[in-house]
Each structure stands twice: as C-alpha cells, then as structure tokens.
C-alpha positions in Angstrom: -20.0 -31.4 5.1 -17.3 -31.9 2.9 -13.9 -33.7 2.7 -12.7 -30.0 1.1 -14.8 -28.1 3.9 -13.5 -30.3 6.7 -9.7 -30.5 5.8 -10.5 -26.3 5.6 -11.0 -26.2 8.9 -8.5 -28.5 10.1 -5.6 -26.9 8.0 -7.1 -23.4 9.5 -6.2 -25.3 13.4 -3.1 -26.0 12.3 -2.5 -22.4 11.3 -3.3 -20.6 14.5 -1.9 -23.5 16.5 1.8 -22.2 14.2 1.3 -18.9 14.8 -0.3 -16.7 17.5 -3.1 -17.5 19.8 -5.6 -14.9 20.2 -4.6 -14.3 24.2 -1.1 -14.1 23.2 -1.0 -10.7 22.7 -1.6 -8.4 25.3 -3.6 -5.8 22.8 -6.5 -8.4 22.6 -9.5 -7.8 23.3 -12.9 -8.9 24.9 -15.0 -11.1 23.3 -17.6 -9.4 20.6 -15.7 -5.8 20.8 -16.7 -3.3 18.1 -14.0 -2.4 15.8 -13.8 0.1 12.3 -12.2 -2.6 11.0 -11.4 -6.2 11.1 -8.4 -6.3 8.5 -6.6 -9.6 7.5 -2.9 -8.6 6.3 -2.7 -11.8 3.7 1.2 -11.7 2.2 3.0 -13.6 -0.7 6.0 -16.1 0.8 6.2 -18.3 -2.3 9.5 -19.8 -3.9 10.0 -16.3 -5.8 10.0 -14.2 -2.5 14.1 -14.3 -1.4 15.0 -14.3 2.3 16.0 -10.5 1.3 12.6 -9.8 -0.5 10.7 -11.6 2.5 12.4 -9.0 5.4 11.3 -6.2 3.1 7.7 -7.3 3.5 7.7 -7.8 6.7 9.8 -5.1 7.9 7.0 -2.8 5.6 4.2 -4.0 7.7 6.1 -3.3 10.8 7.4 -0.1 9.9 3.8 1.0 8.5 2.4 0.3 12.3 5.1 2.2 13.6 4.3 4.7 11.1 2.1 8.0 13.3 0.0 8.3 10.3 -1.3 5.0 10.4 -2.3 5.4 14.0 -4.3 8.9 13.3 -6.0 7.0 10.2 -7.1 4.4 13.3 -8.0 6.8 15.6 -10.1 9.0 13.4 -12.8 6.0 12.8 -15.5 6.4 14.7 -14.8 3.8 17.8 -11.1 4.7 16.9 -9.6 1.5 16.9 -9.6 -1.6 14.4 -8.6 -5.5 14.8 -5.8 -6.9 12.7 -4.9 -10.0 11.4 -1.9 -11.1 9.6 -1.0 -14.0 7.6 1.8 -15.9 4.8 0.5 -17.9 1.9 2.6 -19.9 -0.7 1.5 -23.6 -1.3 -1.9 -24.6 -0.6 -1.1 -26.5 2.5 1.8 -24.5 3.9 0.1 -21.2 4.9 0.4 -19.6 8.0 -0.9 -17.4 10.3 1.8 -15.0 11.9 -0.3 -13.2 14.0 -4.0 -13.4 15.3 -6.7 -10.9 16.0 -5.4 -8.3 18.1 -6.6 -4.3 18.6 -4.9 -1.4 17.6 -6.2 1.7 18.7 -3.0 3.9 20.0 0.8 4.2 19.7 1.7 1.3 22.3 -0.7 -0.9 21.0 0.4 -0.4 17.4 4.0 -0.7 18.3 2.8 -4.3 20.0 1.5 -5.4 17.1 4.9 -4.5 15.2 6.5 -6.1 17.5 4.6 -9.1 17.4 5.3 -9.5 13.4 9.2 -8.7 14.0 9.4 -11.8 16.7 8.0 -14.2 14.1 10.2 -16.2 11.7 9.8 -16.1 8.1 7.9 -18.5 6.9 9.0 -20.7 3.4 6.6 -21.4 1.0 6.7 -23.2 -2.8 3.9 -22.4 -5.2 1.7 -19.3 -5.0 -1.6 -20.0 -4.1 -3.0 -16.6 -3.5 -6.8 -18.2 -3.0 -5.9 -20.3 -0.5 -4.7 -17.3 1.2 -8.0 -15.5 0.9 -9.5 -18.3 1.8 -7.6 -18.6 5.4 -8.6 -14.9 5.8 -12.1 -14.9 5.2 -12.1 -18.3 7.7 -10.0 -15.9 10.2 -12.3 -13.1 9.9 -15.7 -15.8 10.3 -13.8 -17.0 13.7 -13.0 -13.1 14.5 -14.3 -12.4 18.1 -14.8 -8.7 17.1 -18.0 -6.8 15.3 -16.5 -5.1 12.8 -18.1 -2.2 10.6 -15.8 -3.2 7.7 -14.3 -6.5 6.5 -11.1 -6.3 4.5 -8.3 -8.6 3.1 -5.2 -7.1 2.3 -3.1 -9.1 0.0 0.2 -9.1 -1.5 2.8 -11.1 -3.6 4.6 -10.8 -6.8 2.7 -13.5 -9.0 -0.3 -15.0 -10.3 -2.3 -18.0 -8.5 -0.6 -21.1 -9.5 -2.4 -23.6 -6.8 -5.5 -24.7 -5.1 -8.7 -22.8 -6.2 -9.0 -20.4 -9.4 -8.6 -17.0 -7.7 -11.6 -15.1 -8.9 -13.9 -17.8 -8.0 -12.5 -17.9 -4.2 -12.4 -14.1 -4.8 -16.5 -13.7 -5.9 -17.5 -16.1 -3.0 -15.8 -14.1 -0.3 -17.0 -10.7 -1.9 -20.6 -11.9 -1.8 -20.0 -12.4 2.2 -19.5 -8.4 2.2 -15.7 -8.7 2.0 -13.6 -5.9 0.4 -10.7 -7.4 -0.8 -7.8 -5.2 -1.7 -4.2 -6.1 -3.5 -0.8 -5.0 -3.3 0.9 -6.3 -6.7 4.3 -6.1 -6.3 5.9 -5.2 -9.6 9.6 -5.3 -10.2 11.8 -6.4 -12.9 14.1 -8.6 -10.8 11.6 -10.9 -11.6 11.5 -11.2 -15.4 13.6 -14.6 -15.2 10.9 -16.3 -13.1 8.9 -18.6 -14.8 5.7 -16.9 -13.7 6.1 -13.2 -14.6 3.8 -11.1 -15.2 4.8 -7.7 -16.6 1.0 -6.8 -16.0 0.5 -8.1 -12.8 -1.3 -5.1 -11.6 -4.2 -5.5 -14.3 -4.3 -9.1 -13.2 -4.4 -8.1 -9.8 -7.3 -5.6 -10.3 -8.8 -8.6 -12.5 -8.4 -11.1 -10.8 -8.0 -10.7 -7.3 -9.7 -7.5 -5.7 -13.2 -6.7 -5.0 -15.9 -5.3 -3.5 -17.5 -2.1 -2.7 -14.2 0.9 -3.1 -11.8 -2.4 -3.4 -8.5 -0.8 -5.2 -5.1 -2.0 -5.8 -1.9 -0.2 -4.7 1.2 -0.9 -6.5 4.7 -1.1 -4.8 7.6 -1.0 -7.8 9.6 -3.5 -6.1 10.0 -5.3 -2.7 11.5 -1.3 -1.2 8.9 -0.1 -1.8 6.7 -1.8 -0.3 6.7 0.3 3.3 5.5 3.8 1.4 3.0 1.8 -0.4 1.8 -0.4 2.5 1.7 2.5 4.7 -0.5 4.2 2.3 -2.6 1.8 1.8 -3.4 0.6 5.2 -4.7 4.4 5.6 -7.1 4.5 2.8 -8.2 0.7 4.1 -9.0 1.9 7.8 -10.1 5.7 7.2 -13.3 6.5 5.1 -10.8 7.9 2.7 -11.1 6.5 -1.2 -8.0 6.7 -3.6 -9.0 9.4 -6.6 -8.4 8.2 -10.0 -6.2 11.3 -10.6 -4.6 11.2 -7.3 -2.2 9.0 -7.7 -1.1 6.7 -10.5 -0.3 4.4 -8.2 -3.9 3.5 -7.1 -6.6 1.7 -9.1 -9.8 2.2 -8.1 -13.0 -0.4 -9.0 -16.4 -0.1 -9.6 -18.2 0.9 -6.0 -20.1 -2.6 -6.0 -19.1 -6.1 -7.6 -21.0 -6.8 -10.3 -23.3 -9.8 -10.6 -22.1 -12.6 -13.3 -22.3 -11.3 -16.7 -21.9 -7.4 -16.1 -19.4 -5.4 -17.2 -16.6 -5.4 -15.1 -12.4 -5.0 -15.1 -11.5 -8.0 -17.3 -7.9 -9.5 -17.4 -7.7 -10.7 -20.6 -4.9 -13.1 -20.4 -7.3 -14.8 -18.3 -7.3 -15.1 -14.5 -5.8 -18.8 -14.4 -3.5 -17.5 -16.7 -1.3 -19.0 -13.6 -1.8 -22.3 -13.6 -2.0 -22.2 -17.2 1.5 -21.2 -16.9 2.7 -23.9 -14.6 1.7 -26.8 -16.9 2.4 -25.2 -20.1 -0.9 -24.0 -21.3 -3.2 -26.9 -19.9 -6.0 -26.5 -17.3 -5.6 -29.0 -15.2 -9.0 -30.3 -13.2 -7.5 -32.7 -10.6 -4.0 -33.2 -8.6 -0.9 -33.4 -10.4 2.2 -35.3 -9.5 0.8 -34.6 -6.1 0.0 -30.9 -6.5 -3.7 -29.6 -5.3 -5.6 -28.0 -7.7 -8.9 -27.3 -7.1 -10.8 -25.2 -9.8 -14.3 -24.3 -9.9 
C-alpha cells in the first residue's frame, strides 16, 4: 500500500471522527439497505468563500431538503428513499465531513437531515482543492453501508483546483468506478478581484470536473442563488429525470458515457490545471512547495 493510499485513509478517520458518525443521526439506517441513491453533497469552503457566502451554501442545502419538491423527487424512485452525504473541501488536508450517511425518504427525515447541516459550524478552509474533495467522496461512498442503484458526487465552489491531485485525473478514476459526478459552478462577479477567477468557470467545470453517464452541470449566478439552483439540481440527481439542452440555459448536459482517453470529449481549453498554473504563475509544479501538497498525475 502506499504512503499516499495510507495517509488517504487516515485523513478520511479524521474526517468522520470531526463531523458526524453514522449512528448519530436518527434517520440512519441498517446495514446494507437499498437506496435510489447514495449522493455525496461535496461543497467549496476555500479562502474565497466569505462567512456571508459560506451561510448561503449552507443554508441552500438546508432549505433545498426542506424544499416539498425535493422530497416527491425522493419518493418517486423506485424504493423511494436515497442516502446522503455531505461534506467541505478547501486545502488538501483540511476537509471535512459535516454530515454522514443518513436516509431520506419522507418530510421528517428530510427535515432531520437539514437540521443536522444547520447544527454544524462552518468550516474554514485555504486553497481549493476540489479533487481532494472528490476524492473523500468516492472514499465515503466505498465505506457507504447502503446498496445504492446510483452513485453521485455533487460538488460546488467558485474556483478552479489549485491543490493536491489534477482534477480530471481524480475525476476519470472515480468515473471509471461508475461514479456520476455532477458540478455546481458558482459564477458571480464579486469575485473578479480574486486571484483565481475564472469568468468561464462553468466550461471548466463541465471540462474539468463532471462526469459520467447524464453527468451535467447547473450554474448558480452567485452565492443567492445557490438554493433555486441546488434545489433543482438535487431533483434531476435523485429522479430519472435528465436536464434538456433547450430546457434550461442553466444546465449543461454531457455526453451519456465518459469517453475512453483520446475520444472526443468537452475540452477546456485553458487547460484543466489552469489552477495551479495560476497559483505559481504559469509553472506546473511536480512536488511540494513551500510546504504546499501537490500531487499531479
């Protein structure tokens, strides 16, 4: 095994040991349940996330479990429930998980998981290391105690990946276990000052980021938007529902399969470590700097 492998799984310990336990909430369920879904909630809490940007994404995910809809779009799957995880990323070694696997299948039980995510802190982060945070998912959803028919990591944040693993690597391994991954750029102009802006982040999002079969990306025009978008996303995610191209401009929708290596594909053409590139000034960087973990492969 390696050092990278082992230190994964300790740093995933220390994770679930911060947040939740999977008895803590009283929605859980018995081991080896069947579920629609097992979906990992995956959100940006990076330097560039403000304390007033950080209650607007969580208060979205609350408010979209709260949200009746949501709970129909559950309840129309064919076992009618699904298990949900959720999680912050920033730096590679700060992540956390907020909340562990837990069922939602009615109105009480959604509630309960809302009000799990509205007891938990907010959690402070540096650099943006969006493949780390896909990376703790698709570890959560290997330790998941539930059979799921779909596997899906929701994630969010208003920048490119600027630590750890080059995203669409850590991106094409997950896929290849039969992971969709979805993406919720966040896109607003507040952050044109920030060192790592991208005024196409939703092309580098659909990219670099998502994947899989029907994976599609939902864009929220700033951090107040981000209920009506999460909420609408977390629908199409849990119901057999897929976004249109014409029905909303909104949505991007990807091919129905990943492609193998080589095959045509969306292609961001800035470059998918356009990131890190960023952070030390057009360099790609193969080792640790000044202490940072970078880890490209």
């Amino acid at each position: 095994m390696t050092a990278a492998k082992i230190w994964g799984g300790v740093r995933l310990g220390m994770a679930i040991l911060a947040g939740c336990t999977i008895g803590e909430s009283s929605t859980a369920a018995p081991s080896a349940q069947q579920v629609d879904v097992a979906l990992v909630i995956v959100t940006d809490v990076s330097y560039s996330v403000d304390e007033n940007e950080a209650r607007f994404q969580r208060d979205g995910a609350i408010a979209a479990f709260r949200n009746p809809d949501v709970v129909k779009a559950i309840q129309a799957g064919s076992l009618g429930r699904i298990a949900v995880a959720y999680l912050d990323f920033s730096s590679y070694q700060a992540n956390r998980v907020i909340a562990n696997w837990t069922v939602v299948h009615d109105k009480a039980s959604a509630d309960a998981f809302a009000d799990l995510l509205a007891s938990k802190p907010r959690t402070l982060g540096v650099q943006t290391s969006i493949s780390s945070g896909l990376e703790l998912a698709q570890r959560l959803l290997e330790a998941s105690p539930y059979t799921a028919t779909k596997r899906v990591i929701d994630v969010s944040g208003d920048g490119p990946n600027n630590e750890g693993h080059l995203v669409d690597k850590v991106r094409d391994e997950i896929v290849a276990q039969g992971v969709v991954i979805n993406g919720l750029p966040i896109m607003t102009p507040a952050d044109q000052l920030d060192v790592y802006y991208l005024e196409d982040l939703d092309k580098y999002y659909a990219g670099c980021v998502i994947g899989g079969p029907g994976a599609f990306i939902q864009v929220a025009h700033g951090f107040e938007d981000l209920a009506r978008a999460l909420r609408r996303k977390l629908i199409l995610e849990i119901s057999d529902a897929r976004p249109k191209q014409n029905e909303n401009p909104l949505l991007f929708k990807t091919a129905a399969t990943m492609p193998s290596r080589g095959s045509s594909h969306p292609v961001y053409e800035k470059g998918c470590d356009i990131g890190e590139r960023m952070r030390f000034g057009g360099s790609s960087a193969s080792s640790s700097s000044n202490g940072v973990q970078l880890f490209p492969r």
